[in-house]
C-alpha positions in Angstrom: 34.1 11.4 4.3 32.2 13.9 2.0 29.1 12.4 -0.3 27.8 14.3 -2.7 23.6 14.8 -3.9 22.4 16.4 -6.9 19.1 18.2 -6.8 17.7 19.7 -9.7 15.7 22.5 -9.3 14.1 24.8 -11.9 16.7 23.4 -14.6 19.9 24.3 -12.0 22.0 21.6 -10.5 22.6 22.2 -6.5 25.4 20.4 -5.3 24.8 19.5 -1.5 28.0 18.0 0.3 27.2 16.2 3.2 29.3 14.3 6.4 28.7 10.8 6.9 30.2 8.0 8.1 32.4 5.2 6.3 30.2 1.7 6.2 26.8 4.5 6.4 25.6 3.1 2.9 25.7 -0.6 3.5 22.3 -1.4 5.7 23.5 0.5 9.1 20.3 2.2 10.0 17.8 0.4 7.4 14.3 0.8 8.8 12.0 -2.2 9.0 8.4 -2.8 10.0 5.9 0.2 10.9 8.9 2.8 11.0 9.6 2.0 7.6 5.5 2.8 6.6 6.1 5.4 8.4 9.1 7.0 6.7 7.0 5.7 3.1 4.2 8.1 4.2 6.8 11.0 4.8 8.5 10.8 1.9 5.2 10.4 -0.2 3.7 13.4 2.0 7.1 15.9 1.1 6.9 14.4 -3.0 3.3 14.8 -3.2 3.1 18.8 -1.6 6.1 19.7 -4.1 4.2 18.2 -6.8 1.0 20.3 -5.2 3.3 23.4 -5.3 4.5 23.1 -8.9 1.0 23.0 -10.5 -0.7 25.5 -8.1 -3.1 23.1 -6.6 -4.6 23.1 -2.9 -4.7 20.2 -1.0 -4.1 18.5 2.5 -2.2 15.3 3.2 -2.9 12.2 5.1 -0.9 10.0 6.2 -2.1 6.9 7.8 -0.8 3.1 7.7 -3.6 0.5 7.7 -2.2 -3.2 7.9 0.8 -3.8 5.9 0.8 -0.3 3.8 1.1 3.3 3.9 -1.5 5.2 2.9 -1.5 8.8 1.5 -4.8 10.6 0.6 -4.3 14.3 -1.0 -7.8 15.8 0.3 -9.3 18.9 -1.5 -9.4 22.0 0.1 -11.4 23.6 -3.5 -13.9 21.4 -4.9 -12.8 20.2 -8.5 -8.8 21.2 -8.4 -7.5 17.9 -7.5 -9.9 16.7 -10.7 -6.2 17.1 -12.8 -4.4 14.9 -10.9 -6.8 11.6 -10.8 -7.6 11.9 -14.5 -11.1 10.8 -16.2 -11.0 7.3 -14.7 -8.1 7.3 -12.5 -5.0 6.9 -15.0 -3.2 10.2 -13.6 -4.0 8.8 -10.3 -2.1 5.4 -10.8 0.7 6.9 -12.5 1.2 9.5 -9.7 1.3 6.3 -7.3 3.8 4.4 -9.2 5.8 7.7 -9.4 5.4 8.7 -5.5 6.2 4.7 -5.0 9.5 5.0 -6.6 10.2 8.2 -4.7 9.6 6.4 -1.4 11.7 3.4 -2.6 14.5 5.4 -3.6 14.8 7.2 -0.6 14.0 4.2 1.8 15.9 1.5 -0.1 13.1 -0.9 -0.1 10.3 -1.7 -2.3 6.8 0.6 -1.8 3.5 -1.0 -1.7 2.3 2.5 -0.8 -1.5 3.7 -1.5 -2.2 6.9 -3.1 -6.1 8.5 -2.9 -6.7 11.9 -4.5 -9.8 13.7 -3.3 -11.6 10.5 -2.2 -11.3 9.0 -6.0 -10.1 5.6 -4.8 -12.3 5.2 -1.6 -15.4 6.6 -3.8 -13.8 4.3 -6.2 -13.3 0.8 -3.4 -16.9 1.7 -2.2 -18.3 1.0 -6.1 -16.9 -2.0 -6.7 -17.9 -3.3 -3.3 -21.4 -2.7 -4.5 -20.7 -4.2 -8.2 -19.1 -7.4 -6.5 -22.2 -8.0 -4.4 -24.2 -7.8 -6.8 -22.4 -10.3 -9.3 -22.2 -12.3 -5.9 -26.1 -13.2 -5.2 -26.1 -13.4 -8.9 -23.5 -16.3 -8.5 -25.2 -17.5 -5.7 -28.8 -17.4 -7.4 -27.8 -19.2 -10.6 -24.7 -21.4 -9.9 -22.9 -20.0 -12.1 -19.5 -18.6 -12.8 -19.7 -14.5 -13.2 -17.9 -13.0 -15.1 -16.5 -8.9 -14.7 -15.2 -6.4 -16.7 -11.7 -5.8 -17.1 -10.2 -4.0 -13.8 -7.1 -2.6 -12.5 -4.8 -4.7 -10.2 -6.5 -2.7 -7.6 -10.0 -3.3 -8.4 -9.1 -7.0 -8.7 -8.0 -6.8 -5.6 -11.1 -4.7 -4.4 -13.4 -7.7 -5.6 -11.7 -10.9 -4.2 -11.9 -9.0 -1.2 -15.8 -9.1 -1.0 -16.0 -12.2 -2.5 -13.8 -13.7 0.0 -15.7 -11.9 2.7 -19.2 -13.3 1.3 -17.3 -17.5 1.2 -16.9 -17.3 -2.3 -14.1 -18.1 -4.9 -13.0 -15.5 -7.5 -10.1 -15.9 -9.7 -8.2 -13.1 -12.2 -8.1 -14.1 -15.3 -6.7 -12.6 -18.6 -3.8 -10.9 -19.7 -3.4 -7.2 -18.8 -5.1 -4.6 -19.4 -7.7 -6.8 -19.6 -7.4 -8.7 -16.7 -10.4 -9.6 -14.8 -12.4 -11.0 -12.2 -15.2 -14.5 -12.0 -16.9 -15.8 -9.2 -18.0 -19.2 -8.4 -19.7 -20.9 -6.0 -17.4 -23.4 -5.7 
């Protein structure tokens, strides 16, 4: 049996025929676990270093899997070229994940949870926040109060309940998107 793939590249369609065999389509080899992070990572590795080829930018790929995600980092090799691809604060960056996560999920058949860092934006980024919810934490704990946070990303939210999990305290989202945020309590 022949299938056939369509590729588009520079505006031309490339017709790849290719052998497989009958039943190949219908969950027979379907990767599960840490070889399916794995293969994630790959795929978000050959999407993101196309994408690095089309708009001339230098960068090195990591690939790691921490817990129950892969994680990609595209690491600068020039100081200020990956600036393009993370945006003023971080919009290009999520849009690039959601758009490397549909790659992987396309080509794995499962739903990607991957992580995407570009030139240390989201650690730098993770590092901040771990600072801001410490503070708003001994301000909880010094008051008795409820704090509340600025509005934050689904990451950042997730960032914060983090620490204040970490430091035995209770935080909460609260909000509608995009305006979605975080308060701790005491109790």
């Amino acid at each position: 049996m022949s299938d056939s793939t369509e590729i588009m590249l520079e505006e031309e369609v490339v017709l790849i025929e290719t052998d497989s065999e009958p039943g190949a389509e219908e969950g027979a080899g379907k990767l599960s676990g840490q070889r399916l992070l794995e293969s994630e990572g790959d795929v978000a590795a050959d999407y993101l270093e196309a994408l690095l080829d089309i708009t001339d930018l230098d960068g090195d790929i990591d690939i790691d899997v921490e817990g129950n995600r892969a994680r990609v980092s595209v690491v600068e090799v020039k100081a200020g070229d990956l600036h393009l691809l993370v945006g003023d604060e971080g919009e290009v960056l999520d849009a690039l994940q959601e758009l490397t996560r549909l790659a992987a999920a396309r080509e794995t058949g499962e739903r990607s949870r991957l992580m995407l860092d570009i030139g240390g934006h989201r650690a730098a980024r993770r590092a901040a926040l771990v600072e801001e919810a410490k503070v708003a934490i001994e301000k909880a704990r010094s008051t008795g109060e409820a704090v509340k946070l600025p509005p934050m990303t689904a990451f950042e939210r997730k960032v914060v309940h983090d620490a204040v999990a970490d430091a035995g305290l209770n935080s909460a989202s609260e909000g509608e998107d995009p305006k979605r945020y975080v308060v701790i309590r005491t109790s």
